[in-house]
C-alpha positions as CSV (number, residue, x, y, z in Angstrom):
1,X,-64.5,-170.5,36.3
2,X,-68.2,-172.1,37.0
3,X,-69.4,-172.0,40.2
4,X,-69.1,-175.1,42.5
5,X,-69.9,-176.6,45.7
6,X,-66.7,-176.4,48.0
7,X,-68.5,-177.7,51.1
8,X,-71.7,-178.6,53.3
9,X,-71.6,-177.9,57.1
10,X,-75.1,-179.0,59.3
11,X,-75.0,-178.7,62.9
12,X,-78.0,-180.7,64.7
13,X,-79.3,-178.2,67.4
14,X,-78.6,-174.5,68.3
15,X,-75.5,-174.3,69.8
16,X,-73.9,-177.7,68.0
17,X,-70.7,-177.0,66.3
18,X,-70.7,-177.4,62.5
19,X,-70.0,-180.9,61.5
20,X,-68.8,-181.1,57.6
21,X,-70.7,-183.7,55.7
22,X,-69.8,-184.9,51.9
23,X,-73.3,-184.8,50.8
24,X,-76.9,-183.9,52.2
25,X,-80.8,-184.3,51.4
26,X,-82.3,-180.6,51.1
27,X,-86.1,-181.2,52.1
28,X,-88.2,-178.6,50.5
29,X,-90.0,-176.2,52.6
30,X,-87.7,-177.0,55.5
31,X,-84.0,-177.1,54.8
32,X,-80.9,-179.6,55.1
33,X,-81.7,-183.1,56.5
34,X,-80.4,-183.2,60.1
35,X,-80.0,-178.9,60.3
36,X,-80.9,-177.4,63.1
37,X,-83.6,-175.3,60.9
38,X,-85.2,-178.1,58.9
39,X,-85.6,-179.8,62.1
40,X,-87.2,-176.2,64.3
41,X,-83.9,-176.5,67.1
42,X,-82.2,-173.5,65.6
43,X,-81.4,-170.4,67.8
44,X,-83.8,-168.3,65.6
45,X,-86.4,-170.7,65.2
46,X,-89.2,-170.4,65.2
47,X,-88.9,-166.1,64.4
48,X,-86.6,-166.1,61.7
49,X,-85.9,-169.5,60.3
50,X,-83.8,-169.4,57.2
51,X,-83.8,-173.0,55.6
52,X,-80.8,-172.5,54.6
53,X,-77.6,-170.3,54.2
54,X,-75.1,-169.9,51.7
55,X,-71.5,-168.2,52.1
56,X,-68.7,-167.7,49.3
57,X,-65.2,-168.9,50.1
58,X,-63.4,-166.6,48.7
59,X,-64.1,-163.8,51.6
60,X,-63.7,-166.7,54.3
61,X,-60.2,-167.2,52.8
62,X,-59.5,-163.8,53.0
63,X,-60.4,-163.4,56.6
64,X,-58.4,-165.7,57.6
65,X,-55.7,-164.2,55.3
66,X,-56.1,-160.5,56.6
67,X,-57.4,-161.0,60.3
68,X,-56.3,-164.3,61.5
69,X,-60.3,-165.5,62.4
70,X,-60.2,-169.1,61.9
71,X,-63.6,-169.9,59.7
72,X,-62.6,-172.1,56.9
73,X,-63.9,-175.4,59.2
74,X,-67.2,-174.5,59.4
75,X,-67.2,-171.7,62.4
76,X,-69.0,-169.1,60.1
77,X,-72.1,-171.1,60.6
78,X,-73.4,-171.1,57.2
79,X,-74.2,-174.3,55.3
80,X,-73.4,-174.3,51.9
81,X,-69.8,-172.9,50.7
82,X,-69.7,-171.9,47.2
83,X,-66.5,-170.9,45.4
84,X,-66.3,-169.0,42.0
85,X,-69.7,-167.0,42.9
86,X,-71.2,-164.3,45.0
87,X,-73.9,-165.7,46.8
88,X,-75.4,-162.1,46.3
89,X,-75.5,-162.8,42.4
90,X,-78.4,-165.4,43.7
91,X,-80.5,-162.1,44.7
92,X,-84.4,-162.8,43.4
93,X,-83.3,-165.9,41.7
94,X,-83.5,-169.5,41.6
95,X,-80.0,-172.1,41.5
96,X,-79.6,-175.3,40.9
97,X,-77.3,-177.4,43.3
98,X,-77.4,-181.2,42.9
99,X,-80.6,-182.1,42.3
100,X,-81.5,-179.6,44.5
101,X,-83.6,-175.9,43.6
102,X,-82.7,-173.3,46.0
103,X,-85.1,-170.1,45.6
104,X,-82.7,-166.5,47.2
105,X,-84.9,-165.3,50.3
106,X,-82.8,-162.9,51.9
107,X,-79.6,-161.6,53.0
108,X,-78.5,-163.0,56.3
109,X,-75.8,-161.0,57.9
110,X,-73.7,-162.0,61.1
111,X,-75.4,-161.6,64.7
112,X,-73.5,-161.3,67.9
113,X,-74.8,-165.0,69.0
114,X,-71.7,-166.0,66.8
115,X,-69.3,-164.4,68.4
116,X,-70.3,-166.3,72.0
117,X,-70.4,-169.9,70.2
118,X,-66.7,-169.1,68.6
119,X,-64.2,-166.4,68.8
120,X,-65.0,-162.6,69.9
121,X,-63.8,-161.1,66.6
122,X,-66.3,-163.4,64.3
123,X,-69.0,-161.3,64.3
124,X,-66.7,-158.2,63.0
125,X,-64.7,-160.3,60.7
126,X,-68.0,-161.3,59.1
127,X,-69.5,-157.8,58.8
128,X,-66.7,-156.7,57.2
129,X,-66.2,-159.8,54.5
130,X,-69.6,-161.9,55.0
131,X,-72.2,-161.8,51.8
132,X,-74.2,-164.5,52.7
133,X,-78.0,-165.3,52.0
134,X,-81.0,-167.3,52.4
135,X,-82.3,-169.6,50.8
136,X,-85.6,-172.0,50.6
137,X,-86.1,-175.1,49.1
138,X,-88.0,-175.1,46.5
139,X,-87.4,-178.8,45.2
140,X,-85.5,-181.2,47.0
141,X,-83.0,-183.6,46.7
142,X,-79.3,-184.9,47.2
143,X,-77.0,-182.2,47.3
144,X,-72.9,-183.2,47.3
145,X,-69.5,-181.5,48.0
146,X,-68.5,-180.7,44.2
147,X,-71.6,-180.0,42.8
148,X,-72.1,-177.5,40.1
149,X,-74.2,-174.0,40.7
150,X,-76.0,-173.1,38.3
151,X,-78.5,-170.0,38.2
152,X,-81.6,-170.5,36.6
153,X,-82.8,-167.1,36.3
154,X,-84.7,-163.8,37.9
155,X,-87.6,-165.0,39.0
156,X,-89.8,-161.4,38.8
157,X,-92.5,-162.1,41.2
158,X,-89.6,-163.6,43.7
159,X,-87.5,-159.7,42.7
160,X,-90.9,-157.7,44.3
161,X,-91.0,-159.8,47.1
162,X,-87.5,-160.1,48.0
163,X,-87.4,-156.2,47.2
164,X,-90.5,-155.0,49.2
165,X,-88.6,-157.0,52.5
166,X,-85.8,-155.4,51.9
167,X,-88.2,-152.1,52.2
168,X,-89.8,-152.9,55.2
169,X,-86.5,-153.5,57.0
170,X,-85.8,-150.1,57.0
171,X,-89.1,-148.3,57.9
């Protein structure tokens, strides 16, 4: 099964629940047009901006299933909901969604700040399920619900980056 777009959630300032749009303009070097993070009103801006995030559905499907945390509708927080793929497959490479070219940054795990805009047992539910990453925007353009995912490729300069982060992190 190819990978496809399942969804797009943007939430206009910190705090904002996650409204589900069918389509959306990534804007490269910034994010989603009218995210929180493209436009600097995210709870982590300006310290650790992550343009944009991108979450599998199969592990929100399964939280639901197993621990009864309602997160199909957007409560996860993450933007882009991919089905059919691992978002950690993306790791030190480049995908094409839409017209859009997404370049992997980092992983982005779940922070207690969830758990206060939702339910208490968010944060754990994620830990336990969650593989979601970063991404930048590399070249922007209209991404839609339905769209194709398609990796382009290890980009080797982007593996020693994203590597020697992942170094630092735990020095």
């Amino acid at each position: 099964m190819a990978a496809v777009l399942e969804r797009i959630f943007i939430a206009a300032a910190a705090g904002q629940a996650m409204q589900e749009v069918e389509e959306v303009r990534a804007l490269p070097g910034k994010g989603l047009e009218g995210d929180r993070y493209a436009s600097g009103r995210g709870y982590w801006c300006p310290h650790d901006v992550c343009q944009v995030t991108i979450i599998g559905v199969e592990p929100l499907e399964r939280i639901e299933r197993e621990m009864g945390v309602r997160v199909l509708d957007g409560q996860h927080r993450r933007n882009l909901v991919v089905r059919g793929l691992d978002p950690m497959d993306l790791a030190a490479k480049r995908a094409r969604i839409g017209e859009a070219i997404l370049t992997y940054d980092r992983i982005r795990p779940p922070c207690a700040y969830i758990a206060k805009l939702t339910e208490k047992q968010m944060t754990k539910a994620l830990y336990r399920h969650d593989r979601s990453i970063c991404v930048t925007v590399e070249q922007g353009g209209l991404i839609r619900r339905g769209d194709p995912v398609e990796i382009l490729g290890t980009n080797r300069d982007l593996f020693s980056a994203s590597f020697e982060r992942f170094l630092r992190a735990f020095r």
